[in-house]
C-alpha positions, -999 to +999 in steps of 0.1 A: +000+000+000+014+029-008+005+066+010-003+098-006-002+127+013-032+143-002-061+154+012-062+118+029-067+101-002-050+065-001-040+053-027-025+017-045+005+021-071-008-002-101+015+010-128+026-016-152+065-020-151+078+000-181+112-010-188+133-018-162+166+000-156+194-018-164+212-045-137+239-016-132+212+007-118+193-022-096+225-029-082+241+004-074+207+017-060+205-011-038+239-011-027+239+024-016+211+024+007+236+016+039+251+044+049+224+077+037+218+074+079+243+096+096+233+082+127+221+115+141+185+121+150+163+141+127+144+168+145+108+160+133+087+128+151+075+103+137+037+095+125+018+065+111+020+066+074-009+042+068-029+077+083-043+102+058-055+138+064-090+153+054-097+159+022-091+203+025-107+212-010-091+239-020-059+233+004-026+221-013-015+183-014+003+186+019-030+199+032-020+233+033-040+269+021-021+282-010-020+314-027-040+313-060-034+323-093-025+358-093-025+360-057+007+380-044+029+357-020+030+371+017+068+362+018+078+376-015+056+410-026+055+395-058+029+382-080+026+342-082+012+326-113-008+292-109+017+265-118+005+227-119+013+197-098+044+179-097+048+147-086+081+142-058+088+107-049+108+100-022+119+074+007+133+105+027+100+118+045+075+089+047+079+097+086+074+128+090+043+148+105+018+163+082+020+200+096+057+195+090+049+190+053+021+218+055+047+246+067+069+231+038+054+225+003+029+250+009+058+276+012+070+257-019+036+272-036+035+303-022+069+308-040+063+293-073+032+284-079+029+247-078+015+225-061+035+192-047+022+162-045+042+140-030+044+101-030+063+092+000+080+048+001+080+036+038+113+016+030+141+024+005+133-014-013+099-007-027+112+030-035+142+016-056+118-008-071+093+020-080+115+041-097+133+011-113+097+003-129+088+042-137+121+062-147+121+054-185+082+063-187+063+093-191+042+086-160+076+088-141+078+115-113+091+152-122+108+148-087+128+124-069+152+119-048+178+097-051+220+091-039+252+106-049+281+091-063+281+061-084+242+059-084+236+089-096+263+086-122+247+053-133+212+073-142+233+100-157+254+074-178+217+060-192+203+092-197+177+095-173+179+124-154+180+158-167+212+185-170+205+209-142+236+234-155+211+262-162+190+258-129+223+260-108+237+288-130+206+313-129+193+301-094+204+282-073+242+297-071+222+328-066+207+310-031+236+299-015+239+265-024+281+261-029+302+248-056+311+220-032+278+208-035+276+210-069+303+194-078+289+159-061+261+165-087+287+168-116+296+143-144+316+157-180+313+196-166+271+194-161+255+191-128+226+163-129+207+168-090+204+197-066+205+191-029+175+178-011+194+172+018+231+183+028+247+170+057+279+188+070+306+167+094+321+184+123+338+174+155+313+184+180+330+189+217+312+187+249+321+225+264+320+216+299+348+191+298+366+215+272+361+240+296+366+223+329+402+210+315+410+246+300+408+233+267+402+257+235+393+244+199+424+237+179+443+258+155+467+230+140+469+193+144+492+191+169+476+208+193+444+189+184+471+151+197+474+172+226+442+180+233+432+140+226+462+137+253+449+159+280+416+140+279+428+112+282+453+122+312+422+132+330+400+102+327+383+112+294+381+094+269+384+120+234+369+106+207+338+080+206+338+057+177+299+041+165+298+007+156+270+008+129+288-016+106+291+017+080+311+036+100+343+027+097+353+055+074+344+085+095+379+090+110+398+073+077+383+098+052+389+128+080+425+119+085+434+113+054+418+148+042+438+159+072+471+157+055+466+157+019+428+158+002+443+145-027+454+113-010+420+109-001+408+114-038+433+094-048+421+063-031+386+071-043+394+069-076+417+043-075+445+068-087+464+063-057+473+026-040+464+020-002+497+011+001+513+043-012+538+053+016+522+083+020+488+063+032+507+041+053+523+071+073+484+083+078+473+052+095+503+046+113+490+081+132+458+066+129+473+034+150+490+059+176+460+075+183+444+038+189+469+024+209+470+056+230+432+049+235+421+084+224+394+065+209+371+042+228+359+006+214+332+014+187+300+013+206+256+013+199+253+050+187+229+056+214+257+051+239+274+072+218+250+102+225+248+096+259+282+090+265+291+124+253+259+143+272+274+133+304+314+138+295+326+103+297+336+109+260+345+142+246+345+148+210+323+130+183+328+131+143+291+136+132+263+159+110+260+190+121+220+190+125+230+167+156+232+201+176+194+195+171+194+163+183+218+170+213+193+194+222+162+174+217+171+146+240+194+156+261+187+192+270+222+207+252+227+241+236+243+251+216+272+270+220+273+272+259+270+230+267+285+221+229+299+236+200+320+221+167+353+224+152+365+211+120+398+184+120+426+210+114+451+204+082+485+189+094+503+210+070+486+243+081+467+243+050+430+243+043+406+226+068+378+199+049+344+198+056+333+161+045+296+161+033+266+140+023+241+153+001+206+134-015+203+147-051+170+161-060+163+149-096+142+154-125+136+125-148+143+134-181+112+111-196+085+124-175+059+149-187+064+168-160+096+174-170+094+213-176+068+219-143+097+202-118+124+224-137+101+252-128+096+242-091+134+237-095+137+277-094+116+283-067+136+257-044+161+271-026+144+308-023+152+315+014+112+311+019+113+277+009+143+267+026+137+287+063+104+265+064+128+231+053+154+242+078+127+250+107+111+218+106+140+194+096+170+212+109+189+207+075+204+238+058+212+235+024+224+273+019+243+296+033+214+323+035+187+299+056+181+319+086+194+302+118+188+307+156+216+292+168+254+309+162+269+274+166+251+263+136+258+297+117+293+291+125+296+258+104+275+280+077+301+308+077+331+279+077+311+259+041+309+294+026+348+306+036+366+291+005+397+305+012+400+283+046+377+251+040+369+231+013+342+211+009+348+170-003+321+149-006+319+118+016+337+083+011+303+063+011+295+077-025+334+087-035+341+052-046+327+020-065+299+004-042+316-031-036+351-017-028+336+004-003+310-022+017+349-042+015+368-015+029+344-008+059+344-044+065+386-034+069+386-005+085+362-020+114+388-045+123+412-018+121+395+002+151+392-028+166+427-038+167+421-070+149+445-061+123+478-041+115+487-014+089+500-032+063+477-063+072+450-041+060+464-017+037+476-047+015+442-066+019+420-036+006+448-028-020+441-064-038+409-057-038+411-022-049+432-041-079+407-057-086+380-034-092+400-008-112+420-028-134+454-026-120 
């Protein structure tokens, strides 16, 4: 059964599989559905999908009053044209409540127009499956969401979603939304997805410990060992480590970044070998800071959380909408009980900000092709995205208005080119099987189950084999 949120009519999805994508797609779409969880805790609650709303008339499809046609927008001052409807399928917000979506797609009409109407998946199977059967048919959505990375390149390589170049160049640059972000979306010099979602990493300190052990955030590596030492000195431990079996990259991709972003590329890509001296010095630090137990064990990311709310651990590696988490469920604020920093460069040089963005797609076969391009336009007006940010704690650009100087700071840091740079995440950086192998290696890696060159060689044979070497 399958949920519309519309007016509370329920609906069944009896479309006839078209053509099915090719196995490339099937399997890179299923493979990448492991790690979209950053393990932080969204801000909305959840609700019963199988639960419809009343039937509003002449509200929206998210059951929300609308300007109509000709009807100047309350946000804008400027005169909004009745659009259509646009379909937007998505396994990104089966969960979430209904005035959520209100306050959110029917800003998205007030701004341009349109209405949404959006087909939420309760599981990221049966979405994969839908689109699998849809994407080459006219009856396929205008809007979707899908993953970065190889996924997305695989609908790209087939010809199934649509160049965005012109939407990012006349709009959405215009809104904030950085060139780091785009460049996840890029394949041959055009950009394919905009951002539904962007996820920012930060270290994220607990200020009373900082504070109680005169600590300070950290200007250069070094001092960022010897803050790890101090901790630890005192009966802290610095850093927590999550076991969700995805994990395992976290501190590899940030480390690596740490003394040479290029490295990390490299590996990516397969342009560089794991066993490249240059790697091997990186983990060998990596080990130091393992042996010297500035890490604990990998533990349930709840024990993470609360483990850090009550000081036993100090720092944690994570999305920065976990400041909304943080102070959801365990009473922190920002900037006076916890606050982030970003892992400084050893060489002095630039500090990376590691991301995960959901691309926001339009299917190039579907006849509402032109209507999502429109929507498209309107999405990242600051109306739009103050309402997205307000009742999801995600901010996708650098003008969404913010209460809290904490997050603003991690806003000002993705916008200050000059200082930070922003890299997209391992989990969509490199081919889906080398990856799920790798995390398999890393984990015994934290885990002290293996050494450097144990591993390094092990995921370099593999890494051999998926590139050709």
């Amino acid at each position: 059964m399958l949920i519309r949120k519309e007016g509370g009519l329920v609906m069944k999805l009896k479309r006839i599989a078209a053509l099915l994508l090719s196995a490339t797609v099937a399997a890179g779409a299923l493979a990448g559905c492991g790690g979209s969880g950053s393990g932080s805790t969204q801000s909305s609650k959840t609700e019963d999908t199988s639960t419809g709303t009343e039937d509003a008339g002449t509200e929206d499809t998210a059951g929300t009053k609308t300007a109509d046609a000709g009807e100047e927008s309350a946000d804008t001052g400027e005169a909004v044209s009745e659009g259509g409807t646009v379909e937007f399928w998505n396994d990104k917000m089966a969960n979430m409540e209904q005035s959520y979506l209100d306050a959110i797609f029917g800003e998205v009409k007030n701004v341009s127009g349109y209405t949404i109407d959006m087909v939420p998946y309760p599981d990221t199977a049966s979405y994969q499956t839908a689109m699998q059967q849809t994407i080459r048919d006219e009856k396929a959505p205008g809007l979707f969401t899908w993953w970065s990375g190889p996924q997305l390149q695989t609908l790209v390589e087939n010809g199934l979603v649509e160049d965005l170049t012109p939407v990012w160049d006349n709009y959405i640059y215009n809104e904030g939304v950085s060139q780091g972000v785009a460049d996840a979306f890029t394949f041959d010099g055009k950009v394919y997805a905009a951002p539904w979602s962007v996820l920012y990493n930060v270290v994220f300190y607990n200020k009373t410990v900082f504070d109680q052990y005169g600590l300070k955030e950290p200007e250069t590596f070094d001092e960022f060992l010897q803050l790890c030492e101090t901790l630890k000195s005192n009966g802290v431990t610095p850093i927590a480590l999550k076991s969700d079996s995805w994990a395992g990259f976290i501190w590899f991709q940030a480390l690596l970044a740490a003394k040479d972003v290029e490295l990390y590329k490299g590996v990516c890509d397969g342009s560089i070998k794991y066993t490249d001296e240059r790697i091997v010095e990186v983990m060998e630090i990596w080990k130091d800071m393992l042996d010297k137990d500035y890490f604990s064990l990998p533990i349930d990311w709840s024990d993470v959380r609360a483990a850090f709310s009550n000081g036993e651990v100090a720092m944690m590696l994570e999305p920065h909408v976990e400041f909304t988490g943080m102070r959801n469920d365990y009473g922190m604020t920002e900037g006076e009980d916890i606050d982030s920093f970003v892992v400084p460069a050893m060489d002095g040089g630039k500090r990376t900000i590691f991301f995960e963005a959901a691309p926001l797609c339009v299917a190039s076969n579907s006849a509402q092709k032109e209507d999502a391009l429109k929507v498209l336009e309107s999405w990242y007006k600051p109306e739009v995205q103050n309402a997205f940010h307000a009742q999801s704690g995600y901010t996708n650009t650098s003008k969404v208005d913010v209460d809290s100087p904490a997050v603003q700071k991690i806003l000002d840091e993705t916008a200050d080119a000059d200082n930070y740079q922003l890299v997209l995440r391992f989990y969509e950086s490199t081919p889906d099987k080398l990856r799920d192998f790798v995390l398999d290696e890393l984990m015994k890696f934290q885990l002290k189950n293996s050494s450097v060159e144990e591993m390094l060689s092990t995921i370099q044979a593999e890494a051999d084999a998926t590139f050709g070497n």
